[in-house]
Backbone bond lengths (Angstrom), bond angles and torsions (degrees), N, CA, C in turn:
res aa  C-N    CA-C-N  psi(-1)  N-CA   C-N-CA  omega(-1)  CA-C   N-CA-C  phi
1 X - - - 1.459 - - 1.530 110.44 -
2 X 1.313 120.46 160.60 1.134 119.97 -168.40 1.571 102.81 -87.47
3 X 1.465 104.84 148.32 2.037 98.31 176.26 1.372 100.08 -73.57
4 X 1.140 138.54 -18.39 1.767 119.04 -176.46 1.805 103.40 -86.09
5 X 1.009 129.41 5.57 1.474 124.60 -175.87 1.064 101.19 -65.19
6 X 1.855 123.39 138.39 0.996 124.85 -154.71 1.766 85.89 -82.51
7 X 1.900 87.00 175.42 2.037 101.09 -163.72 1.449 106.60 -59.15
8 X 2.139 99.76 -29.69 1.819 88.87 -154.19 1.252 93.04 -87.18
9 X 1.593 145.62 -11.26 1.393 128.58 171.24 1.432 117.21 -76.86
10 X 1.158 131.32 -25.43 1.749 136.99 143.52 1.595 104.27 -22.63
11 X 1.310 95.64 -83.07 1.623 101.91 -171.60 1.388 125.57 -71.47
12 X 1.422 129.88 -7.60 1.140 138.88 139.25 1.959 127.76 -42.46
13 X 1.324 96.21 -53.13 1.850 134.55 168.78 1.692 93.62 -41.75
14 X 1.571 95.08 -78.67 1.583 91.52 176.52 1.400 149.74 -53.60
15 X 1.741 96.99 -28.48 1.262 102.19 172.22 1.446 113.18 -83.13
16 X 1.358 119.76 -38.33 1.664 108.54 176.83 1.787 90.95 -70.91
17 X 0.999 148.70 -64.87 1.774 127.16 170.94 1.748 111.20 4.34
18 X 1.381 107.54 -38.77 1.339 106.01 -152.29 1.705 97.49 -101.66
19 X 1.094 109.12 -34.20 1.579 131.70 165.05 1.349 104.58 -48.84
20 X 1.302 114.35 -69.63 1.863 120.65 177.01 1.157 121.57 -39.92
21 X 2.057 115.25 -55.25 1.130 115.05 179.74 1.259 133.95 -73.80
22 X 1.631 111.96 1.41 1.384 114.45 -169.94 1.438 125.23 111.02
23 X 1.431 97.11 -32.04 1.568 102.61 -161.36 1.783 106.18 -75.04
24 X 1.283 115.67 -19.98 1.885 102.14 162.38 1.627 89.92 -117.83
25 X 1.013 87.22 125.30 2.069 116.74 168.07 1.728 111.17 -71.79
26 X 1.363 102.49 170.70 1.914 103.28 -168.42 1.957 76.80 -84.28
27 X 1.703 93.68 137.34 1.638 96.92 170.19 1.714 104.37 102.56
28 X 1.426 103.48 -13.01 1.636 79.32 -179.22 1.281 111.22 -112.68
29 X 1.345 126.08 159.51 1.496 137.50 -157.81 1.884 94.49 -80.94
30 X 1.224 94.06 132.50 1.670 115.92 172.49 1.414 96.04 -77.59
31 X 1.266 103.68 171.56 1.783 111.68 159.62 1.648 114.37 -83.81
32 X 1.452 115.31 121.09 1.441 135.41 147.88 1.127 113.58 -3.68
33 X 1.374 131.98 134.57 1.209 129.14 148.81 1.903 120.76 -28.80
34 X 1.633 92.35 -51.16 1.587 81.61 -179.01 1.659 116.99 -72.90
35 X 1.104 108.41 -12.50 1.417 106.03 178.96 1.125 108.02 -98.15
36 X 1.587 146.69 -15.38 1.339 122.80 130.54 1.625 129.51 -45.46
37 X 0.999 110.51 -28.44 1.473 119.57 169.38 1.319 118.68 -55.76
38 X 1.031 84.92 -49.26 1.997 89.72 174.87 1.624 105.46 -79.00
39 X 1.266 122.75 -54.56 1.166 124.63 -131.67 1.812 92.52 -70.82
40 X 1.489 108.28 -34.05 1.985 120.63 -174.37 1.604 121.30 -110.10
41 X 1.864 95.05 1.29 1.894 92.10 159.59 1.532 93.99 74.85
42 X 1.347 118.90 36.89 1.344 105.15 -166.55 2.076 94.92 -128.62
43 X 1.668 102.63 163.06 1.893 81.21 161.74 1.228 138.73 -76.66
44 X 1.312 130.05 -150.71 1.472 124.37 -161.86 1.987 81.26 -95.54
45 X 1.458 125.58 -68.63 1.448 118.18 172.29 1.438 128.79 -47.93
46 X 0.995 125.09 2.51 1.605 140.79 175.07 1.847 83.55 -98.09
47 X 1.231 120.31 -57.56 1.732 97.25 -151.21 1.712 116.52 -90.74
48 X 1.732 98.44 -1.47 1.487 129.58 168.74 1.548 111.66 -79.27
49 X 1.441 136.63 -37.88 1.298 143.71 135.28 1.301 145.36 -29.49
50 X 1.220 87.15 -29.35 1.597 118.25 -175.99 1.711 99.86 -86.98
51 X 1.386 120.00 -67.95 0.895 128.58 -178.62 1.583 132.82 -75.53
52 X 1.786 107.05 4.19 1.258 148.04 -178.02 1.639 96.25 -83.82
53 X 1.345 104.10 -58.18 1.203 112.23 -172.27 1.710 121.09 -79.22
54 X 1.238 106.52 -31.57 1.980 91.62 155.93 1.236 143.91 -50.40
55 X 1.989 86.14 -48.62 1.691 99.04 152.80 1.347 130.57 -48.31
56 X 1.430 132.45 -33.20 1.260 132.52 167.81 1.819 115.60 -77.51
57 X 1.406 100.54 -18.35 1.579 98.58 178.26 1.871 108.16 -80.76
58 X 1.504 105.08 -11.38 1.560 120.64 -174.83 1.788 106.55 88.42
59 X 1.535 129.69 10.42 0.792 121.37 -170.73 1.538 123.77 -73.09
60 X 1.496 104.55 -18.98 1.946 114.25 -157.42 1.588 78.35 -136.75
61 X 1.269 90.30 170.57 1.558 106.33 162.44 1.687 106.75 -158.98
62 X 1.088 107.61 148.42 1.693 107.76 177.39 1.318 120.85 -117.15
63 X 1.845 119.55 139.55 1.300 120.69 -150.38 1.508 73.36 -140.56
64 X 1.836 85.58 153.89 1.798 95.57 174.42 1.068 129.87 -96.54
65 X 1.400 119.85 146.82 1.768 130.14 -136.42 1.700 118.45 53.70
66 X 1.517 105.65 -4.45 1.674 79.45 -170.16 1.785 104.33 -107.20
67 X 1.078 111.74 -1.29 1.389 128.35 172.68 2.044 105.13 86.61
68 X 1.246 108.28 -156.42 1.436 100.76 -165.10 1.762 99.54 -96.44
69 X 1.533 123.68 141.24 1.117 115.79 -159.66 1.620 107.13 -138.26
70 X 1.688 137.88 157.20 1.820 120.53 -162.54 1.690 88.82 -81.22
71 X 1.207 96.30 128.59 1.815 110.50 174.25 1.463 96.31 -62.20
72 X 1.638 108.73 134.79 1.820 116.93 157.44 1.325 121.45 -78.33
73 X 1.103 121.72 115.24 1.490 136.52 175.97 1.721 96.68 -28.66
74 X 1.480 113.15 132.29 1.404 119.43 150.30 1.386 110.20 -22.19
75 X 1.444 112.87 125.08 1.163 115.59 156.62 1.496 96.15 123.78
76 X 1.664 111.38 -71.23 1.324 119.37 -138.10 1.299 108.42 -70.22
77 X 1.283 125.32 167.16 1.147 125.56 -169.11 1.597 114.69 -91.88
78 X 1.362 117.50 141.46 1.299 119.32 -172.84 1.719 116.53 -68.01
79 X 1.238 125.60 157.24 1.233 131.07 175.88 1.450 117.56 -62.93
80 X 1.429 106.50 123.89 1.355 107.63 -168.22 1.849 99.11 -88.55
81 X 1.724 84.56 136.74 1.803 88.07 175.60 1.367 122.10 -71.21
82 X 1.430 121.49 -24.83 1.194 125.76 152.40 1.402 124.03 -42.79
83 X 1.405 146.34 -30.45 1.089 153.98 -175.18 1.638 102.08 -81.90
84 X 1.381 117.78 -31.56 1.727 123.07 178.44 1.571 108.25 -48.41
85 X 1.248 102.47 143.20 1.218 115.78 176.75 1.491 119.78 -90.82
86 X 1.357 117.01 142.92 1.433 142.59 -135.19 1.555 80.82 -75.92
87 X 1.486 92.26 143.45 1.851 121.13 167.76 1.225 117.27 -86.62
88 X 1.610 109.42 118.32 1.156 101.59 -173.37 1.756 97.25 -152.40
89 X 1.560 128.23 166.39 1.365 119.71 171.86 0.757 126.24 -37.34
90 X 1.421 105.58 -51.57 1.838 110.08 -176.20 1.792 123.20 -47.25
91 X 1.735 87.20 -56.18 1.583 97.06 166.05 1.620 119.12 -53.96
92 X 0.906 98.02 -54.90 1.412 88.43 179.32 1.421 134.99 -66.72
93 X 1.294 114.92 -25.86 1.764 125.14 145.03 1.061 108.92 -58.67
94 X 1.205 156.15 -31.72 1.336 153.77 -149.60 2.379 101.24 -104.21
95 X 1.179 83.30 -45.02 1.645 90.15 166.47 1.759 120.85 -78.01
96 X 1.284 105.88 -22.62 1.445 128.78 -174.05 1.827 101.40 -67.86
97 X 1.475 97.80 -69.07 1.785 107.23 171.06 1.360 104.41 -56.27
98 X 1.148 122.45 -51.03 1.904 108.47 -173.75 1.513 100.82 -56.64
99 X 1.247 136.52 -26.76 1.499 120.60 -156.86 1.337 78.80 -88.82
100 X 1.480 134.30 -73.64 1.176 135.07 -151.67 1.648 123.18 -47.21
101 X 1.302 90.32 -23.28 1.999 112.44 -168.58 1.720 87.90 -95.15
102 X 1.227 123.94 7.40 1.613 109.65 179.87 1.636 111.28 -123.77
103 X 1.736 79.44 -19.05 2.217 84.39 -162.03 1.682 108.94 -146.99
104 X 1.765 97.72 13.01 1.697 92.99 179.95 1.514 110.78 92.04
105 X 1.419 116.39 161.04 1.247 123.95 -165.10 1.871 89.62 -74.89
106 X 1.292 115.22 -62.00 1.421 123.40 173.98 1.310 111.44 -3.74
107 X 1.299 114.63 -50.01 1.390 118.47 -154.20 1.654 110.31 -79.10
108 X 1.399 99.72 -13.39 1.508 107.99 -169.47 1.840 116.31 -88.66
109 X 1.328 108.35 101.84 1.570 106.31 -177.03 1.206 107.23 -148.90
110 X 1.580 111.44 131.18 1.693 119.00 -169.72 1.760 108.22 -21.86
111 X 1.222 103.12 -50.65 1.945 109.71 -174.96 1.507 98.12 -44.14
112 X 1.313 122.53 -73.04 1.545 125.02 -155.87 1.577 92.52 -64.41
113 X 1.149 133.93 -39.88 1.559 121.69 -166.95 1.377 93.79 -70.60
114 X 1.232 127.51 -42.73 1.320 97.07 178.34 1.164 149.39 -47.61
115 X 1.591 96.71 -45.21 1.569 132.50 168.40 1.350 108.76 -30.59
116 X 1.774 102.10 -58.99 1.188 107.85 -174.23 1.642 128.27 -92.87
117 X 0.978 108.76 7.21 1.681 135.62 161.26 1.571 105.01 -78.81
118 X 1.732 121.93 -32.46 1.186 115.72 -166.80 1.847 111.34 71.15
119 X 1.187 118.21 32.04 1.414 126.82 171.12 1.486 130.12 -160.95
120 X 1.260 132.01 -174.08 1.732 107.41 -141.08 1.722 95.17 -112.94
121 X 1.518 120.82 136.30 1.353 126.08 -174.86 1.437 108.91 -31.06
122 X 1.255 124.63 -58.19 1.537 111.26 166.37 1.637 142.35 -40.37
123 X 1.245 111.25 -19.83 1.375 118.31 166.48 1.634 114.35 -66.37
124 X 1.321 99.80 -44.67 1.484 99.48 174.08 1.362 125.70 -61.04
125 X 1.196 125.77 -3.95 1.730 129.79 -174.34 1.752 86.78 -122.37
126 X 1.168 100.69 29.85 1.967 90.48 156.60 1.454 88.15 -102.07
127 X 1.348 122.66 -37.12 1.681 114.91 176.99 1.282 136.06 -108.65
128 X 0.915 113.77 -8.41 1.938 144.52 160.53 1.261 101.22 -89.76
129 X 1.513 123.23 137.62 1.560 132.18 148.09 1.714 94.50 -86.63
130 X 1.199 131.46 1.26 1.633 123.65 -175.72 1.124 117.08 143.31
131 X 1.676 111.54 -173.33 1.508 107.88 176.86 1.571 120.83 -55.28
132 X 1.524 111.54 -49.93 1.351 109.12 -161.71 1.804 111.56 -62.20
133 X 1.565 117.95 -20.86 1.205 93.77 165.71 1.629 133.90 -57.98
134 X 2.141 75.78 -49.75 1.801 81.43 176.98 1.709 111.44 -43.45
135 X 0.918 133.34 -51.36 1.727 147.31 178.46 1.327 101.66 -8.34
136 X 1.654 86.65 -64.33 1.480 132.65 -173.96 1.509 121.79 -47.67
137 X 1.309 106.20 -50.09 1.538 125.98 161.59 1.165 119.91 -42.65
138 X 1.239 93.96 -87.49 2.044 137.53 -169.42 1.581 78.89 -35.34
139 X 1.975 121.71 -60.91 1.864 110.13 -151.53 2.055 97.74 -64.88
140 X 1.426 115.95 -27.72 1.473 115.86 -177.49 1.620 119.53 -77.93
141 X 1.371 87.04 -28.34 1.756 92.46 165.35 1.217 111.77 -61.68
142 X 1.808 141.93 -75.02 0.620 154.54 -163.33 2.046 122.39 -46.83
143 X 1.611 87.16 -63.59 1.226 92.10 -178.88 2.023 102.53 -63.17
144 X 0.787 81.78 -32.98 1.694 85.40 175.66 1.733 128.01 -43.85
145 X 1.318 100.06 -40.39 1.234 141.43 152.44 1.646 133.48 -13.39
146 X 1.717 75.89 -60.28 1.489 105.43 -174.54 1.535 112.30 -137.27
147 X 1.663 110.45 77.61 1.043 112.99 172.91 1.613 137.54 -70.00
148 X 0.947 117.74 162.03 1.689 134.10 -178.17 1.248 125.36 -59.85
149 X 1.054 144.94 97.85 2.123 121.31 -152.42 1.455 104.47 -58.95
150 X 0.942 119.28 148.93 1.027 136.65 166.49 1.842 121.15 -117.40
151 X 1.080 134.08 110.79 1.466 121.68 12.26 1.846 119.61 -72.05
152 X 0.733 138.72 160.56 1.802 130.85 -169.86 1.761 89.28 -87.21
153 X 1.797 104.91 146.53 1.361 113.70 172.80 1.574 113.30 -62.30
154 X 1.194 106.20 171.43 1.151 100.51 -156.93 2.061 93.69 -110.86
155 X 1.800 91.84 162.16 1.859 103.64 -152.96 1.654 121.93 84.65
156 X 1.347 102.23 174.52 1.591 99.28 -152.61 1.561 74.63 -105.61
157 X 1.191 155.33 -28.31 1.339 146.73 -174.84 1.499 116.42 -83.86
158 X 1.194 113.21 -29.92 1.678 104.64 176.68 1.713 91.46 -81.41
159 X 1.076 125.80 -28.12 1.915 106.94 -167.05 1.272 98.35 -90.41
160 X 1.799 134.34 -20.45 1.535 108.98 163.70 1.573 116.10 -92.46
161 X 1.435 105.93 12.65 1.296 94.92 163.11 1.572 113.42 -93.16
162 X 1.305 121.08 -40.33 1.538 132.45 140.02 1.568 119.81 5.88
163 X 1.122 109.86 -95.40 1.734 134.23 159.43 1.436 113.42 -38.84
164 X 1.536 107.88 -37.91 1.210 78.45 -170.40 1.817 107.75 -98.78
165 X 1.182 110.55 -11.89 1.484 108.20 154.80 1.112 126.49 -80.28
166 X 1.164 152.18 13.43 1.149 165.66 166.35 1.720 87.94 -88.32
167 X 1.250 131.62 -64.34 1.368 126.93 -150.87 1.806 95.29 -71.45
168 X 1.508 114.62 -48.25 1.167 112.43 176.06 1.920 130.49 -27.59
169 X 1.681 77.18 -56.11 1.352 102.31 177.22 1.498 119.42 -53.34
170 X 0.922 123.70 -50.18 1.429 158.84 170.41 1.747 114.75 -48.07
171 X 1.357 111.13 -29.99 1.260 127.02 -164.12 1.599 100.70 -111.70
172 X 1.747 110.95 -42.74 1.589 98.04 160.25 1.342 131.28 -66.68
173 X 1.005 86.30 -30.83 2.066 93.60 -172.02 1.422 99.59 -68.12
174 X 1.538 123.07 -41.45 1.666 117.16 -160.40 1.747 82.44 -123.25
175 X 0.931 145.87 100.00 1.817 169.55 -127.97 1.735 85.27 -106.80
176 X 1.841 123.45 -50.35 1.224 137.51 -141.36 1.548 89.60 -90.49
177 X 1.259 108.54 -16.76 1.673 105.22 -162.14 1.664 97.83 -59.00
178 X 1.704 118.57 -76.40 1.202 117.15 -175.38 1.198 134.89 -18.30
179 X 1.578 123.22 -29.89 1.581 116.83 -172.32 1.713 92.86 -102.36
180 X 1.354 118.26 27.00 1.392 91.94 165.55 1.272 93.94 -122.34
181 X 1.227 130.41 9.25 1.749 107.31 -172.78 1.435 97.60 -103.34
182 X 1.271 130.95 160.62 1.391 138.37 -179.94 1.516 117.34 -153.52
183 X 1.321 124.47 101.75 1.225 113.69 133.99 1.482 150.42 31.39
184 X 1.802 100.04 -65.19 1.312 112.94 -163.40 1.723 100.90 -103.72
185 X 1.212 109.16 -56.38 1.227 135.49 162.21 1.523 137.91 -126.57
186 X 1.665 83.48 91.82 1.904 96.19 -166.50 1.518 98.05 -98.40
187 X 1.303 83.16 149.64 1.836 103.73 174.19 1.801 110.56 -65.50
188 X 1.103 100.09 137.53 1.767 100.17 -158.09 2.461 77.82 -81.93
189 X 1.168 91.36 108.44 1.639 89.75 169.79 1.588 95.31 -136.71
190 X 1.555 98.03 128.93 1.338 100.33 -175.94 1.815 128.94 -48.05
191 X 1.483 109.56 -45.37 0.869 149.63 173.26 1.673 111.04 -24.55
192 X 1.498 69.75 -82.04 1.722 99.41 170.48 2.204 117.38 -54.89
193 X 0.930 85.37 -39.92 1.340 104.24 174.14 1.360 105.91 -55.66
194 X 1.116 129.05 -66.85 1.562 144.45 -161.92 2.267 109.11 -61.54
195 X 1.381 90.72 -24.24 1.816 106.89 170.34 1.829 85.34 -59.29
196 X 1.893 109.80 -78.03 1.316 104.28 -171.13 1.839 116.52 -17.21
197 X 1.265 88.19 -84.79 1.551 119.83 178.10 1.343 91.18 -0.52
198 X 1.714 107.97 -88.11 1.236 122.83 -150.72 1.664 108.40 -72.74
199 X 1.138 105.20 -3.96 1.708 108.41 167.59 1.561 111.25 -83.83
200 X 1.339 108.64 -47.96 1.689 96.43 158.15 1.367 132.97 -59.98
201 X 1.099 104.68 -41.55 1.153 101.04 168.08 1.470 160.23 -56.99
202 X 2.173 93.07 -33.60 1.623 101.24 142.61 1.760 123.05 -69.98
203 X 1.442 103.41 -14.19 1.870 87.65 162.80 1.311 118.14 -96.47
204 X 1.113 128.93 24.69 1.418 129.15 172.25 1.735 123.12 -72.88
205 X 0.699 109.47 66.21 1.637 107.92 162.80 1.446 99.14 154.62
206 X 1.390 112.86 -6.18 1.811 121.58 169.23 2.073 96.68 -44.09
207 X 1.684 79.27 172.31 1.850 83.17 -168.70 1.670 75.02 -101.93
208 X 1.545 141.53 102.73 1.025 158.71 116.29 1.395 121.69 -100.55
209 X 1.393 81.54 167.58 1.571 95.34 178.06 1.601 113.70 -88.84
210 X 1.315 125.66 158.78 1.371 114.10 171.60 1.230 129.70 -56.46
211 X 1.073 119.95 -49.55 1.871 147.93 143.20 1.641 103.24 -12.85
212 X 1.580 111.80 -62.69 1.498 126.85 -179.87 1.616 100.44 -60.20
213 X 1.052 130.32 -66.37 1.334 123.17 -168.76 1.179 113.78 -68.69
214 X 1.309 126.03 -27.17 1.466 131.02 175.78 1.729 102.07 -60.56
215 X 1.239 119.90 -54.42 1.456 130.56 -175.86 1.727 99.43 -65.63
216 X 1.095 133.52 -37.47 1.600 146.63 -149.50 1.705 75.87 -83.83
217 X 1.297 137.89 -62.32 0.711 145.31 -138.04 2.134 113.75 -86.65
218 X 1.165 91.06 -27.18 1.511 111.72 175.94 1.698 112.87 -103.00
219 X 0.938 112.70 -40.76 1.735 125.96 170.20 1.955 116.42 -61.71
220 X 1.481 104.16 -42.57 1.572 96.49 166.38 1.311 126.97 -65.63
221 X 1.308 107.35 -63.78 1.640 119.07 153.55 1.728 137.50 3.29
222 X 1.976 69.56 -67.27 1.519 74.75 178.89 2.005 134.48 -95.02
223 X 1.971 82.47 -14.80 1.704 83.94 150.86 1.148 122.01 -84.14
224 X 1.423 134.42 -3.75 1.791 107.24 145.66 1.493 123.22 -63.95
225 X 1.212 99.73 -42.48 1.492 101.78 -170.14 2.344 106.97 -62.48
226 X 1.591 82.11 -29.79 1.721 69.29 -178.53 1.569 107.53 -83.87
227 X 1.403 142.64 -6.24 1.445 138.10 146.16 1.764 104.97 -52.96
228 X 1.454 125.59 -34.93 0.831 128.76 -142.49 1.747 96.06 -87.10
229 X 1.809 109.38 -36.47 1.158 120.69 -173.50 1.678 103.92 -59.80
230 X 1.588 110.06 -50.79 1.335 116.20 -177.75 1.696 131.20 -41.04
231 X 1.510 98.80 -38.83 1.344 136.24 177.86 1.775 93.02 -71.92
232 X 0.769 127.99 -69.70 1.798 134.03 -174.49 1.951 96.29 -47.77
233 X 1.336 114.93 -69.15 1.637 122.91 175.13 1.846 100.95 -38.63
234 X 0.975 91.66 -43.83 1.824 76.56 -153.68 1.956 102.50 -75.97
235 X 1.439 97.76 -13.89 2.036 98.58 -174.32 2.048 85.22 -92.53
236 X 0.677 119.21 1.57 2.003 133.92 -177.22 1.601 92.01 -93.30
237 X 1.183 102.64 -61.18 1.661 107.49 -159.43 1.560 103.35 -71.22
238 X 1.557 116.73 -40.43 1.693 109.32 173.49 1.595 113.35 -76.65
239 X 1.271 106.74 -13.43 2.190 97.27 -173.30 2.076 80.01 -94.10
240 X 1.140 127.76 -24.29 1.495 119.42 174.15 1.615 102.20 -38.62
241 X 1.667 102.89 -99.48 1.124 145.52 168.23 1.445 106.88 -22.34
242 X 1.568 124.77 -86.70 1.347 162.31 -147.58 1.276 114.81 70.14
243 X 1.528 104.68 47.96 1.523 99.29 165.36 1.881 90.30 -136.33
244 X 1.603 79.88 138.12 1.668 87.22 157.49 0.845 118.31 -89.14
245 X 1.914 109.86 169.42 1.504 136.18 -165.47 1.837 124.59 -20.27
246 X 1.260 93.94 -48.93 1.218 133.92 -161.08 1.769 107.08 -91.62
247 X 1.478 108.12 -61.10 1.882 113.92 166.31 2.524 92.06 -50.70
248 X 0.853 116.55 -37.88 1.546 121.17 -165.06 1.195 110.02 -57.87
249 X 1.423 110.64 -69.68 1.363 136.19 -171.50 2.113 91.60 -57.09
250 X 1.630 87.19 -60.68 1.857 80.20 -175.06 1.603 139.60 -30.22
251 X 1.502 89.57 -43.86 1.310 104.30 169.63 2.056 121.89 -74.70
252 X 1.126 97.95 -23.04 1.392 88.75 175.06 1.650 114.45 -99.28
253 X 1.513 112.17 16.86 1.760 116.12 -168.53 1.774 102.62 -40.72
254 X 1.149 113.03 -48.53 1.424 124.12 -167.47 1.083 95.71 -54.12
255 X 1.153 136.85 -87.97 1.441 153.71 178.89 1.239 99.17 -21.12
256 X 1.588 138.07 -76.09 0.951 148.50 169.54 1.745 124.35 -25.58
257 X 1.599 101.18 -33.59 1.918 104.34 -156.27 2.212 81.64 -108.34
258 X 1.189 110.69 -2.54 1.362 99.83 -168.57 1.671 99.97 -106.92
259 X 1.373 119.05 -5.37 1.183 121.85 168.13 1.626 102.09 -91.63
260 X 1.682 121.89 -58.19 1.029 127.64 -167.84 2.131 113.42 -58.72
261 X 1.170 115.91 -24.78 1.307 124.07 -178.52 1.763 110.95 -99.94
262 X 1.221 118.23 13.68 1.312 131.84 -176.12 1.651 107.33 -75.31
263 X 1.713 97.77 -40.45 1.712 104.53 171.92 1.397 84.56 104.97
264 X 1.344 163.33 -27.67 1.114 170.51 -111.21 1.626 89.71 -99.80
265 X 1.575 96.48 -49.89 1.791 99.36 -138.80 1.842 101.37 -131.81
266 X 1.722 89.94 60.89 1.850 98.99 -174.36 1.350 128.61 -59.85
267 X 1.341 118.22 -1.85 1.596 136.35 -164.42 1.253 90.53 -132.82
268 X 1.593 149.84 -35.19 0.701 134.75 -179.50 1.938 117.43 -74.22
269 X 1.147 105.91 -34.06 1.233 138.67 177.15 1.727 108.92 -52.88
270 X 1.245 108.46 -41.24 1.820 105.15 158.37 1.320 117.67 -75.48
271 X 1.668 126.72 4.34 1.453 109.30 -177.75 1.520 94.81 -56.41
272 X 1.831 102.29 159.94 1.653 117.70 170.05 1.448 77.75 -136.38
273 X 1.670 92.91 132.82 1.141 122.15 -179.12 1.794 128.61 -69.78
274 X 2.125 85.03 -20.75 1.460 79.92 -174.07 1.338 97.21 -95.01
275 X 1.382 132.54 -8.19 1.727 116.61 155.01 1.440 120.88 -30.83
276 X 1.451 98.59 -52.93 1.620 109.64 -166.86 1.434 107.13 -78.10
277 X 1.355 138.94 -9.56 1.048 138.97 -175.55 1.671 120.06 -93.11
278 X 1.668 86.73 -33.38 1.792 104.08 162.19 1.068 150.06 -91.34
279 X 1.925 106.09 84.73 1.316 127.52 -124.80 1.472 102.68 -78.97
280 X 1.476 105.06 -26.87 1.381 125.75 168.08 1.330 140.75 -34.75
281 X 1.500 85.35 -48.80 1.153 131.76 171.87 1.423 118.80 -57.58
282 X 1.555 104.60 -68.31 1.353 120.64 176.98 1.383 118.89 -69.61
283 X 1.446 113.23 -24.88 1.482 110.85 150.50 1.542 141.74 -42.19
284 X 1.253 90.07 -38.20 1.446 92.23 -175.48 1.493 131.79 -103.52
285 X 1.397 82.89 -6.84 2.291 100.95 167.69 1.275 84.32 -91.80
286 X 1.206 155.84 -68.06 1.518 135.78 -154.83 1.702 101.52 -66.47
287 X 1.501 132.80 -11.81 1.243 123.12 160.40 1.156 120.37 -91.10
288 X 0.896 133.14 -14.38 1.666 135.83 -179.31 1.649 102.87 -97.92
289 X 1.505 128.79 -38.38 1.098 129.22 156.47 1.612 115.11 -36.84
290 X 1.471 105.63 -61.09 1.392 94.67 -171.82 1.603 128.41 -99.22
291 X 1.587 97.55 10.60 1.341 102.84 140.03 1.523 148.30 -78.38
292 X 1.475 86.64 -31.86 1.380 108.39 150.28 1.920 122.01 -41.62
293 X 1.012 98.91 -56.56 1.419 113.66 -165.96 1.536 110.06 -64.20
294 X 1.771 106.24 -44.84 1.643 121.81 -176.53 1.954 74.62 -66.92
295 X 1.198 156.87 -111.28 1.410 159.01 -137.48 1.458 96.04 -8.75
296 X 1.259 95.54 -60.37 1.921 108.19 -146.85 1.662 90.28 -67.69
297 X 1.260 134.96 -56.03 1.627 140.05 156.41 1.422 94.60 -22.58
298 X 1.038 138.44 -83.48 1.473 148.70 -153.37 1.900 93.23 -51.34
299 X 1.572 122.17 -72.24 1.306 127.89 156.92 1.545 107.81 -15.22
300 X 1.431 110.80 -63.93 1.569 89.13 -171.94 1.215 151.63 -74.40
301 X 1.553 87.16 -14.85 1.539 132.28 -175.10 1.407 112.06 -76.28
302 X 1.826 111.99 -19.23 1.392 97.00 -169.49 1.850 127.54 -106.18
């Protein structure tokens, strides 16, 4: 293919790719506009184009409530619902995180899982009492996911650096995770629990105070999770809008170079944007910073 082909015929390419090889069947749901959005860094009319254009190749077709789905060749026979595979928690946590990891927690409500189960909101409360279990699930699934090494490296700095990349990790992949964990009032999930644990536990025998490790222990945590919040806002702010970081900022350059050249704001005036964009990045000096910092405490303490 040529490198100038525009983005949405790329991602069009790929998705019938996936159509060709088998891997989505006549009847099954493509990815959403918004989950092309996410999935290729692209806007909300870039991933609507894309999926504009299968429809004109005859590949998808779109039905209401069930979203856009691979059209069955004339003739063939439709998918028998009998052949669907059995409803059960698991499945349905397992469809629950895919929606949420594509379109936000928002997106997740007994109706649409059904949709996308291919069966009627009531089936799901033969095994759900409701959302908050699923909640409930989806946070034990996940962290579950991504376990803790066992045995943990050894020192109190490689295992909170450990934990706390693990949580990072954890927070990009599932975007929705961050606004459910709290601080003040956290959901008792075992899972989740066991991060604590093992965060006390590499400060255990440190020359702190109990008080100190108790705080050491709630204070790391939650500056991942608040990089983590930022990261959640900004995939919010492009399915808002449908422009990314970068389409955002573009449009306001003016605005931007008539404040920044005012002389007002001389330190501010070296921000580089792709610092701020590399959340990754910024993750990991604000962790090594404040590991740094617990050391030099430890130094003084001894």
């Amino acid at each position: 293919m040529s490198e100038i082909e525009p983005p949405f015929r790329r991602i069009a390419a790929a998705i019938a790719a996936r159509i060709t090889a088998g891997e989505l069947g006549p009847g099954d749901r493509v990815p959403s506009t918004r989950a092309v959005m996410r999935a290729w860094g692209v806007a909300l009319a870039t991933a609507a184009k894309a999926l504009d254009l299968l429809r004109q190749q005859g590949l998808v077709e779109t039905h209401p409530g069930a979203g856009t789905v691979v059209r069955a060749p004339a003739g063939a026979p439709r998918r028998s619902s009998a052949a669907a595979p059995s409803l059960t928690r698991a499945r349905i946590t397992t469809a629950a995180i895919r929606l949420a990891d594509a379109e936000g927690l928002d997106a997740v409500s007994m109706r649409r899982l059904a949709t996308e189960l291919g069966t009627g909101p009531m089936s799901l409360y033969r095994h759900l009492a409701g959302k908050d279990e699923l909640v409930y699930l989806m946070m034990r699934r996940v962290f579950a996911g991504r376990p803790l090494p066992v045995p943990p490296p050894p020192g109190w700095r490689a295992r909170l650096t450990v934990v706390s990349r693990t949580q990072w990790a954890l927070y990009r992949a599932h975007p929705w995770l961050a606004e459910l964990v709290s601080i003040t009032r956290p959901r008792l999930v075992p899972e989740a629990m066991a991060h604590t644990e093992w965060t006390l536990a590499a400060l255990a025998g440190l020359k702190l105070s109990l008080t100190e490790r108790l705080r050491e222990a709630i204070t790391l945590p939650a500056y991942v999770r608040g990089v983590a919040l930022a990261h959640s806002a900004e995939l919010a702010a492009t399915k808002d809008t449908g422009l990314t970081s970068s389409e955002w900022w573009g449009e306001r350059e003016q605005e931007v170079m008539a404040h920044l050249n005012s002389g007002r704001y001389p330190h501010l005036s070296t921000m580089d944007a792709a610092v701020v964009e590399d959340l990754d990045g910024l993750f990991e000096h604000g962790l090594a910073r404040h590991l740094d910092g617990l050391a030099a405490r430890l130094r003084l303490g001894a």
